[in-house]
N, C-alpha and C positions, 0 to 999 in steps of 0.2 A: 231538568234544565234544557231547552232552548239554545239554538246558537245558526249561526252563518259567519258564512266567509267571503270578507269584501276582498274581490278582487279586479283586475285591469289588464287592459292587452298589453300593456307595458308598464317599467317606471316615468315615471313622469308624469301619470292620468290625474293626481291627485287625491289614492287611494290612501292615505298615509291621515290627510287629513280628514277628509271623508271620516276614516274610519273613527277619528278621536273626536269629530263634533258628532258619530252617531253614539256613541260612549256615552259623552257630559250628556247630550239629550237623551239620552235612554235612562241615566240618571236621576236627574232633574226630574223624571214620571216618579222617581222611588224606584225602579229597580236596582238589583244587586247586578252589574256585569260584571262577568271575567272576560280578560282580553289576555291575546294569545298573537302572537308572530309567527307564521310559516318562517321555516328553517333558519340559523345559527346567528342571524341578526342580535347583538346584544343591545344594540343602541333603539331601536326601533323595539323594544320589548318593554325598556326602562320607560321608552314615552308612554307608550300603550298601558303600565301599570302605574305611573304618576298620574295618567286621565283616569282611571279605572278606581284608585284606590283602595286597589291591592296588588298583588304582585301578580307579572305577568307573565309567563311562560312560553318556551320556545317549542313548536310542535317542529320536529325536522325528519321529513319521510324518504329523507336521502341517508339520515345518520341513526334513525330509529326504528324499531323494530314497531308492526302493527298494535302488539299489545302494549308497548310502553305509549305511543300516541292517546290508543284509547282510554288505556289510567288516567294519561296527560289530561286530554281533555275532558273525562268525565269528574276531574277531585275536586272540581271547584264548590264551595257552597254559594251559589249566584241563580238568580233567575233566567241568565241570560250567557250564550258564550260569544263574545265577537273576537273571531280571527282575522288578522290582516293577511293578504296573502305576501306574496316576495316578485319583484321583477313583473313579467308578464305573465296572465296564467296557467299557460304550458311552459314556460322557462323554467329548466330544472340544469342539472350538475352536464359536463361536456359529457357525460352515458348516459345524459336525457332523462334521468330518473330525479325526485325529488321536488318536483312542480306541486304549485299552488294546486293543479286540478289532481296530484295526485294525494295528496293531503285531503282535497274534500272528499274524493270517491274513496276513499281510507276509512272517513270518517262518516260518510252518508251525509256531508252535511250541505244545505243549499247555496248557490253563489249568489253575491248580490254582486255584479258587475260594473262596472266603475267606469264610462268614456269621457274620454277628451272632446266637447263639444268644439274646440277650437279650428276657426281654421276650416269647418266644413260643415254642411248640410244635408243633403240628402244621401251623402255617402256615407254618414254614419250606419245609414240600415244596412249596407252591406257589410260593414264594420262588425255590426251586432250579430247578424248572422251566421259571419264564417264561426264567431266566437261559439255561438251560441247550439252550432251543428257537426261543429268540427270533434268533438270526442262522445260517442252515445255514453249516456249510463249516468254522465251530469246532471244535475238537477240545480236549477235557476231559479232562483227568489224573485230576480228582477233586474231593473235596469237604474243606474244613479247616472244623470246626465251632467257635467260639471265645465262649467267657463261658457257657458252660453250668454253671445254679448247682447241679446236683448229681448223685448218678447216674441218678437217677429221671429226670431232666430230659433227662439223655442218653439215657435207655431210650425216655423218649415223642420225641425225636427222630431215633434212628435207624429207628425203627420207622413212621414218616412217612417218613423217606426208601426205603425199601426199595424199594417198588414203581419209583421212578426209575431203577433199576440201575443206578446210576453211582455207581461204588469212593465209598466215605465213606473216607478216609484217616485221620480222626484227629478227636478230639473236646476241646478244653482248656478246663478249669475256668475258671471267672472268677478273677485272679489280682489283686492289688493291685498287687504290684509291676511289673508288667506296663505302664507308662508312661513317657513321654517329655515333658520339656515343651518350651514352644512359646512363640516371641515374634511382633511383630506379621506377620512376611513366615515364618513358618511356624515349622519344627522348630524347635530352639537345637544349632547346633552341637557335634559331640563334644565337645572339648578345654573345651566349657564347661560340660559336666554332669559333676557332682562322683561322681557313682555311677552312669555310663557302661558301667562292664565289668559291676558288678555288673547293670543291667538287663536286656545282651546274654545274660549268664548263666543268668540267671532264664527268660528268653524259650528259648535251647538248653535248659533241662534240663526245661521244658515242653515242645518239641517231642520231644525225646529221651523224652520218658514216655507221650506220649499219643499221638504221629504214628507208620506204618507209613511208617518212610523208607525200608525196601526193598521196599516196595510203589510209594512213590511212585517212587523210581528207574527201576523197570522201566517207568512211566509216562513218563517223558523221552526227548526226541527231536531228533537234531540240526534246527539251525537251518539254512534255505535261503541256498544257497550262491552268492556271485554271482564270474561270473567275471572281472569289471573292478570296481575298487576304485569310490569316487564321487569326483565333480571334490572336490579339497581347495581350502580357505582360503589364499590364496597368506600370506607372513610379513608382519609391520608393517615389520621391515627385515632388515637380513641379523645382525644385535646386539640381541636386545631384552633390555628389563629390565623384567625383570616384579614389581606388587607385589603381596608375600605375605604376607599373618600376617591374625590375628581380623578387621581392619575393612578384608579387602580376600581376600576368601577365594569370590569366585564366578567362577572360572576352567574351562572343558572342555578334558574330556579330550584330545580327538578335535582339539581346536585346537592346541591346545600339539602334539599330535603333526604336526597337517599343517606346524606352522612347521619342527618336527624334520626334517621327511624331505624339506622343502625344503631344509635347508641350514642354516636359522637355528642361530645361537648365542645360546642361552636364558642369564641369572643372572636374580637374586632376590634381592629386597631387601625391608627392615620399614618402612614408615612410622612402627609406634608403636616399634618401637627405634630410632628417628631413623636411621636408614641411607638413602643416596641412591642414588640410581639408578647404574649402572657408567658410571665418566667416557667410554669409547668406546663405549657404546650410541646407535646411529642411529635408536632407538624406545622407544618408553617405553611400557607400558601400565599402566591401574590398571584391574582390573576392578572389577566391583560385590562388595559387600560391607555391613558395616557403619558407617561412618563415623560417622553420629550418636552411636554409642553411646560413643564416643571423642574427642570434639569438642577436648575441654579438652589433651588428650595433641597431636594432631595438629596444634593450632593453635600447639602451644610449641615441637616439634619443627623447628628452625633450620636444622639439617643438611638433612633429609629437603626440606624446601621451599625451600632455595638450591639445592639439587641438581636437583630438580626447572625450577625457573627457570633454571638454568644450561644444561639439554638443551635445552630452545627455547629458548633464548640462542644458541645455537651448532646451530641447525637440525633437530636429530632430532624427529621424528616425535612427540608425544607424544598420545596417546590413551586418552580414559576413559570408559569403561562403568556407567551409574547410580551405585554410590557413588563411581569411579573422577571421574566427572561435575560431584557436589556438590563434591568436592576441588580440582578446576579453578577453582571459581570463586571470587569476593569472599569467600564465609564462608556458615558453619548457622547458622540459627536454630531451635534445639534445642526440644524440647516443653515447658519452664516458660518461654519468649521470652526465654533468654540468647545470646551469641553468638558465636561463634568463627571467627576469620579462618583463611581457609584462601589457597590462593596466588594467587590473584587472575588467574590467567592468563588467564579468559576472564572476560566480563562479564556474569557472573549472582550470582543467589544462591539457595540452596536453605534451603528453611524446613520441619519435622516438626511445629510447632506449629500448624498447622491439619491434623491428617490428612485425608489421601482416598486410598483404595486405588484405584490405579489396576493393571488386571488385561489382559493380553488377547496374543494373534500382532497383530505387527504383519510387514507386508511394506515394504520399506525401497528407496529410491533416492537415489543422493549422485552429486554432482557435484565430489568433493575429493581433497584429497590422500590419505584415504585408501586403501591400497594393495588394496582389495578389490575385488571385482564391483561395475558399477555399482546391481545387483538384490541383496538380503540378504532372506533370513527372519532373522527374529526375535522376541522377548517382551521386551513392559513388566508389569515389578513393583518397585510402589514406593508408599511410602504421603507420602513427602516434594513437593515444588513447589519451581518455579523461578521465579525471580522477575528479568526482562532487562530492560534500556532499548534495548539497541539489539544488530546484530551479526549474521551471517548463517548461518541454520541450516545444520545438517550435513546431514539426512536431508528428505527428504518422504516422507509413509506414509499408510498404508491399515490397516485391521483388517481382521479375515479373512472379514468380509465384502466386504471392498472396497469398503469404507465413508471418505472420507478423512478424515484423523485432521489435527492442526493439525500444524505442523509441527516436527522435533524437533531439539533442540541446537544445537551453536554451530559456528561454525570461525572462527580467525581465523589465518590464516598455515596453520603444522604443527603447531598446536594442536589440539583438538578433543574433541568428547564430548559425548554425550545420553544420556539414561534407557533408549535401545534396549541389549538385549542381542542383540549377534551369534549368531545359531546357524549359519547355513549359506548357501550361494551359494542364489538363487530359483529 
């Protein structure tokens, strides 16, 4: 298998999209692609596997070890790997570790680089350059030229580029339809954007008109092969019940599989369909998701939170990931200060009526029941607050400076949950 990584000097180049019209057109030939997301993005992963038509996976070289990246990206069965990268191509964590370019030189895999025609001309070749000179040991597929407002435009820019010899692959018009929108913690998931297919579309039949896909092809190169898998995530139990639908939708890949190949027997269940958790599940998890956006639904939903309260009734393991977290406790207080009870199992309360984006790698250690390493990488994102009187945190942590950070979540029994999201063993 094949693959590259489309990346960009920044967010905002239009590498997002790019990446999922090269996908649908690399499709459309008959190939098999796997798509993959540089670092803890779960939203931006979901898209990449709804275009892909399979699931997509998070490569994270700030939270993963070399060998788990190269299992990562070698278990696909596809003829093809496209990664998106994250932010700019050197933007990695505040200790600089964890960038799109180091993800490629990880993986040996070639960049296809992504500029913003916008807005400028012959300064793009400088543009290209610093990118293109600024770390040895890179290797470059080529150049995607994107919002260029006309041909003249594309004439005085490839003509700037020329003296750089490096393949210009393709040059795309500035396009309207060419967007996606976005709520506070990022994209808006597929299943919630009304003209979804037709975006993807638009995005393939502008790559299909203006990109040299059999040029780029010949530019892809397998990805570096490792010959021991990485340590997996042991399971929450040997029964979990995991919840799934709109306001509980930030679950990985690579986790659900390591509970797989451990043994685990995985179901799934809706909180907004009031469905409860499976009566002989010995774990329960909620990951992060949306919750907020579903207050009024989740707080009336009777089934789903007897159910819930009947698993730590009777001893299973239950555990919740950010919005999985807010749902553990007393109740939201939503952003016009209304409020909705939620199942009170742990003694907090999560409020979105004062935002603060809280952003960043945290490194994590627990002393509890739950069934992981006592060392965890992870990321906090969230823009919600908890609000305790009492009760004993789950984690103690550090940011990626190794800076310590206050400490996070709750445990009370086989309960448990904080705003950390699990990525990987430390």
């Amino acid at each position: 298998m094949n693959g590259f990584v489309v990346a960009a000097p920044r967010s905002g180049s239009g590498k997002t999209l790019v990446t999922l019209g090269l996908i649908a057109a690399l499709r459309r030939r008959g190939l098999g692609v796997a798509a993959a997301k540089t670092g803890p993005d779960y939203i931006d992963t979901t898209i990449l596997g709804e275009v892909a038509g399979r699931e997509a996976v998070n490569l994270d070289p700030w939270a993963m070890a070399p060998d788990r990246l190269h299992a990562l990206a070698g278990s696909a069965d596809a003829d093809l790997l496209v990664v998106e990268g994250v932010m700019g191509l050197f933007d990695g964590s505040a200790d600089g570790r964890g960038s799109t370019a180091d993800l490629a030189e990880t993986l040996k895999l070639p960049i296809v680089l992504v500029l913003d025609a916008d807005r400028q001309s012959q300064s793009i070749a400088a543009l290209a350059h610093g990118f293109l000179s600024f770390r040895p040991g890179l290797r470059f597929a080529g150049l995607i030229l994107n919002r260029a407002a006309s041909t003249r435009h594309e004439a005085m820019l490839r003509s700037a580029l020329a003296p750089l010899g490096v393949p210009l692959l393709g040059v795309i018009p500035r396009r309207d339809r060419l967007h996606l929108p976005e709520r506070h913690l990022g994209l808006v998931l597929p299943g919630e954007i009304a003209e979804f297919d037709q975006v993807v579309t638009a995005a393939a039949d502008a790559v299909t008109d203006f990109i040299d896909l059999d040029l780029l092809l010949t530019k892809a190169a397998p990805p570096a092969f490792a010959a021991t898998p990485g340590s997996a995530l042991p399971p929450l139990g040997q029964r979990i019940a995991i919840a799934r639908d709109e306001a509980f939708a930030f679950l990985y890949t690579h986790q659900v599989r390591d509970w797989q190949s451990a043994g685990a027997s995985l179901s799934f269940f809706s909180p907004l369909a009031d469905e409860p958790p499976a009566g002989d599940a010995d774990a329960v998890f909620l990951p992060g998701g949306y919750p907020e956006l579903h207050g009024p639904l989740l707080a009336s939903n009777i089934r789903f939170k007897a159910g819930l309260i009947d698993a730590a009734v009777r001893g299973a393991l239950v555990y919740g990931e950010c919005g999985g977290f807010m749902v553990l406790g007393q109740g939201i207080v939503t952003r016009d200060g209304g409020h909705h009870e939620m199942t009170g199992l742990l003694p907090h309360e999560t409020r979105i009526d004062r935002p603060r984006r809280v952003l960043g790698y945290r490194r994590l250690s627990h002393e509890s029941p739950l069934p992981y390493p006592a060392a965890l990488n992870g990321h906090e994102f969230h823009y919600s607050s908890a609000r305790q009187q009492r009760g004993t945190p789950l984690f103690t942590a550090s940011d990626a400076l190794g800076e310590a950070q206050p400490p996070m979540g709750l445990v009370e029994g086989r309960v448990m949950g904080s705003y950390a999201h699990v990525i990987d063993r430390a």
